[in-house]
C-alpha positions in Angstrom: 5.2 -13.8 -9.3 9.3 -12.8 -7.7 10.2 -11.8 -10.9 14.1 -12.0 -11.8 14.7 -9.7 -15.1 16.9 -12.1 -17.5 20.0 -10.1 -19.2 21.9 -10.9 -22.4 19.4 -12.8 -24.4 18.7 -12.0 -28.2 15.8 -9.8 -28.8 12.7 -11.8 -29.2 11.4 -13.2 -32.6 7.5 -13.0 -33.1 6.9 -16.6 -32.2 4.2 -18.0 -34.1 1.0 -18.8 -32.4 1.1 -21.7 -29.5 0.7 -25.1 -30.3 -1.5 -26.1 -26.6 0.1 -24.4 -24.2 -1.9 -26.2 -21.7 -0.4 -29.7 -22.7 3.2 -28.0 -22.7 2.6 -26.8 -19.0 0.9 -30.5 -17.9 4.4 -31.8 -19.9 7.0 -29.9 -17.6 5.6 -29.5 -14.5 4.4 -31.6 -11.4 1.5 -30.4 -9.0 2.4 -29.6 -6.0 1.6 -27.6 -2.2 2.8 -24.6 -1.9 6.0 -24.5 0.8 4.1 -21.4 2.7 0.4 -22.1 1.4 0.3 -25.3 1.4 -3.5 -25.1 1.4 -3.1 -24.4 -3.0 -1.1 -26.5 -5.0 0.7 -25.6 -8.4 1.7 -26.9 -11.5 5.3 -26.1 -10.6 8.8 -26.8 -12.8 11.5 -28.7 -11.3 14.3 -26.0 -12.9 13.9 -22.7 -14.5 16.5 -22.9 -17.0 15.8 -26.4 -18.9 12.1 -25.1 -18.7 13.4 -21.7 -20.6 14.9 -24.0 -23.2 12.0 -25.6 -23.5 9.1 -22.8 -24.0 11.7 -20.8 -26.4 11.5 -24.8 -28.9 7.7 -24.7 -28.9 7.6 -21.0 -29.9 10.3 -22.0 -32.4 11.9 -18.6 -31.0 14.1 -16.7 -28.8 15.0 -14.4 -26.2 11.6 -15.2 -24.4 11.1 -14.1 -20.7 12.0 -16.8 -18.3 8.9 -19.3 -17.3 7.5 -17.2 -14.5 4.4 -19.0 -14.4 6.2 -22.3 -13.4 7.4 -21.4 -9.7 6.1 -19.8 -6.9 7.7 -17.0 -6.4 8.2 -15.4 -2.6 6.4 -12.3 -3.1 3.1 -14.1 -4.4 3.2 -16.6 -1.4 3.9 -13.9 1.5 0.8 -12.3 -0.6 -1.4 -15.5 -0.7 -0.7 -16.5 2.9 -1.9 -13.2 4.1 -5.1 -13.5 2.3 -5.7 -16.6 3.6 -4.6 -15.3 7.5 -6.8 -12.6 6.6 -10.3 -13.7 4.9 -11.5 -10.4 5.5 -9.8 -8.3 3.7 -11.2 -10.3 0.2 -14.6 -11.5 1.4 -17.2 -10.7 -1.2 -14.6 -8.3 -3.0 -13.5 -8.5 -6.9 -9.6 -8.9 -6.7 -7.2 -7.6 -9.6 -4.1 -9.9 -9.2 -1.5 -8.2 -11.7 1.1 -10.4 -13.2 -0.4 -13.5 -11.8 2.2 -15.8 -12.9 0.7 -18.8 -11.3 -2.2 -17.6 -10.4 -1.4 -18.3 -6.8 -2.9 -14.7 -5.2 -5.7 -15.1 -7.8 -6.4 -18.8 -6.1 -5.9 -17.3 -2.5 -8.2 -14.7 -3.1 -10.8 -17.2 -4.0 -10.0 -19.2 -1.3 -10.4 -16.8 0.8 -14.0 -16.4 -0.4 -13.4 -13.1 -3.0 -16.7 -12.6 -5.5 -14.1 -12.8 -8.4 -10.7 -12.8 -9.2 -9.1 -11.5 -12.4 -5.7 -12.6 -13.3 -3.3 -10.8 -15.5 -0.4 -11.8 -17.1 0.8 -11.4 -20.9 2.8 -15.0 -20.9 0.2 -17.1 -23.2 1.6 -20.0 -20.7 1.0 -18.2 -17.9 -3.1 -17.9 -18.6 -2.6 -22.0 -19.5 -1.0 -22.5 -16.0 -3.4 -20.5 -14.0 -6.6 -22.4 -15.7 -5.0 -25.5 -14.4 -4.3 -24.2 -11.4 -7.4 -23.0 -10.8 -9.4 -25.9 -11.4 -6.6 -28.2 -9.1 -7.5 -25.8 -6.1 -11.6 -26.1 -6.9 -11.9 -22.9 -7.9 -12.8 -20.1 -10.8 -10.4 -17.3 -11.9 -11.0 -15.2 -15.0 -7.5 -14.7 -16.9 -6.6 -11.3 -19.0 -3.8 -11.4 -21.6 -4.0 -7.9 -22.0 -1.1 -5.4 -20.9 -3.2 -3.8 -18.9 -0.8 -0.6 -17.7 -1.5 2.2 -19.3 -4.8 1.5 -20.2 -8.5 0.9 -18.8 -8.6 0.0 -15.6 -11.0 -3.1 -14.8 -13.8 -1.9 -11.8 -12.4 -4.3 -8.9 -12.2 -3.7 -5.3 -8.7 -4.9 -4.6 -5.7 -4.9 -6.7 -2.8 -7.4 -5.2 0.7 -7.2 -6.9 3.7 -9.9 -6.2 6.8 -9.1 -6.9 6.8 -6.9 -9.7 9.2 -3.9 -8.7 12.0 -5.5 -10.4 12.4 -3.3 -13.4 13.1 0.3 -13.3 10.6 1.1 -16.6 8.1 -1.9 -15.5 7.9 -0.1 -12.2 7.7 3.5 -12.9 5.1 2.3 -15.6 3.4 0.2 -12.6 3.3 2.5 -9.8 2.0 5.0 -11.9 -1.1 3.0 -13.3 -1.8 1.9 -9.7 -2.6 5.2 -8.3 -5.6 5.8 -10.7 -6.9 2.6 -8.7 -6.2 4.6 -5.1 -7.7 7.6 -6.8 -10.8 5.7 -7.1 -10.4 4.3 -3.2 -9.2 0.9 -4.2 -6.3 -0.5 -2.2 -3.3 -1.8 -3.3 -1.7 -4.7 -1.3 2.2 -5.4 -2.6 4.0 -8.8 -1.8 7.7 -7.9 -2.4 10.9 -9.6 -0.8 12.9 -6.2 -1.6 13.3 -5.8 -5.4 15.4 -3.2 -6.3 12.3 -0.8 -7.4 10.6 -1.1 -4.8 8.4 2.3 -4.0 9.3 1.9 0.1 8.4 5.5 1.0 4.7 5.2 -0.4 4.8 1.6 1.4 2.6 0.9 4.6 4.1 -2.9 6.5 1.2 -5.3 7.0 2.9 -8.0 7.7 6.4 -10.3 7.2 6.9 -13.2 6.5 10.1 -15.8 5.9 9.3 -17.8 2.7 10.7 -20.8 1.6 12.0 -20.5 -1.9 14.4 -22.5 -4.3 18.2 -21.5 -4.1 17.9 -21.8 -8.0 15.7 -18.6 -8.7 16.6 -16.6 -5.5 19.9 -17.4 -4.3 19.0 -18.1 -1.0 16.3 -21.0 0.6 14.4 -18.4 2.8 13.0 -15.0 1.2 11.8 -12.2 3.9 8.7 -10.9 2.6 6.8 -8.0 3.8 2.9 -7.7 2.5 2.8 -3.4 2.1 -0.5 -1.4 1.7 0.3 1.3 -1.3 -0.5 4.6 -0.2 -1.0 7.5 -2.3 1.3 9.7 -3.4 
C-alpha cells in the first residue's frame, strides 16, 4: 500500500461508472509472488506510469490517483511478512486492513489464520484487484469502498495500515480516526518505510525489515521497513 502522492495533475473529472474493472486489472497485470512473501501472489503491473495512462482511458477522465492497487508496495509487505512470522497476533481475530491496495495484508492476515479480513480502499480497481487476489491465494476477504475516516468504525480486533503517512491532511485525518480504535483496546500495527508523516513518537518498533521493491516507484531496489505498534496518545 507505499503510497507515493502524485503532484501536477489536473483536478479529477467525475469519471463515469467502470466498464469491468476486473477484466481491466486481468488486462494489465501478470500474477506473480511476492519478493518478501512469496507465500501470496499478486496481480502486479509491469510499470506504474503506462498503467496510469491506462486507468485514466477507461474512466474517460483525468487526474486519477496513480494504480496503487497494481504493486506491492514496501510497507504492506514488511506488514504481511510479519503476520505470517507471527500467526498469533491474527489467529481467530477480525483484521481491518485500511487502504488495502492489493490486498496483500488483507491475504496475510488470512493466511495467517484471521476469522475475517476487511479491506478498504476507495479505488473501484483496487476492490477488483483484491477479489482476484484473494481468490489466487485460496482465500476470502470482504472489500469496503467506503472512506471510512471520519466515520463508523467497523467492530474488528486488529486494524493493520501500510504505508499511508504520506500525506500531511490524509495523515492527521488517519491518525486521528485510529485512536477511537485504541480507545476501544484495538491495536494498531503500521508498516511504513519512513513516509514523511509518519507519527514516530506515538510509534512502538516490532520489527525491520529490508524489502525488495522496484527502483520505478521507490527510487531505490531495497526499502527498510519497520512494522510499529500505534500507541495512544
Amino acid at each position: 500500500m507505499g503510497r507515493g502522492a502524485a503532484h501536477g495533475r489536473a483536478e479529477a473529472l467525475t469519471p463515469p461508472p467502470v466498464r469491468d474493472p476486473v477484466a481491466f486489472v486481468r488486462a494489465n497485470t501478470r500474477l506473480r509472488p511476492v519478493p518478501h512473501a512469496p507465500e501470496i501472489a499478486l496481480h502486479v503491473a509491469d510499470e506504474a506510469v503506462p498503467l496510469w495512462t491506462r486507468t485514466e482511458e477507461e474512466l474517460e477522465a483525468i487526474g486519477l490517483p496513480p494504480p496503487f492497487w497494481a504493486f506491492a508496495w514496501a510497507g504492506g509487505q514488511g506488514l504481511a511478512r510479519h503476520l505470517l512470522d507471527e500467526p498469533a497476533l491474527v489467529a481467530g481475530r477480525r483484521v481491518l486492513d485500511m487502504g488495502a491496495g492489493s490486498g496483500l495484508v488483507a491475504i496475510a492476515a488470512m493466511k495467517a489464520g484471521a476469522a475475517h479480513a476487511l479491506a478498504a480502499d476507495i479505488d473501484r480497481f483496487a476492490l477488483a484487484a483484491i477479489g482476484l487476489n484473494a481468490e489466487a491465494n485460496g482465500v476470502a476477504v470482504e472489500t469496503c469502498g467506503d472512506d471510512l475516516i471520519g466515520g463508523p468504525r467497523p467492530e474488528v480486533d486488529l486494524v493493520t495500515v501500510g504505508d499511508l503517512f504520506y500525506e500531511r491532511d490524509l495523515a492527521e485525518r488517519l491518525l486521528g480516526w485510529l485512536d477511537g480504535f485504541l480507545a476501544r483496546g484495538v491495536p494498531v500495527l503500521v508498516g511504513d518505510p519512513g513516509r514523511s508523516y509518519l507519527p514516530r513518537p506515538r510509534l512502538l518498533a516490532l520489527a525491520d525489515y529490508a524489502v525488495p521493491v522496484t527502483r520505478e516507484l521507490e527510487d531505490a531496489e531495497v526499502k527498510r521497513v519497520t512494522v510499529f505498534r500505534l500507541a495512544p496518545a
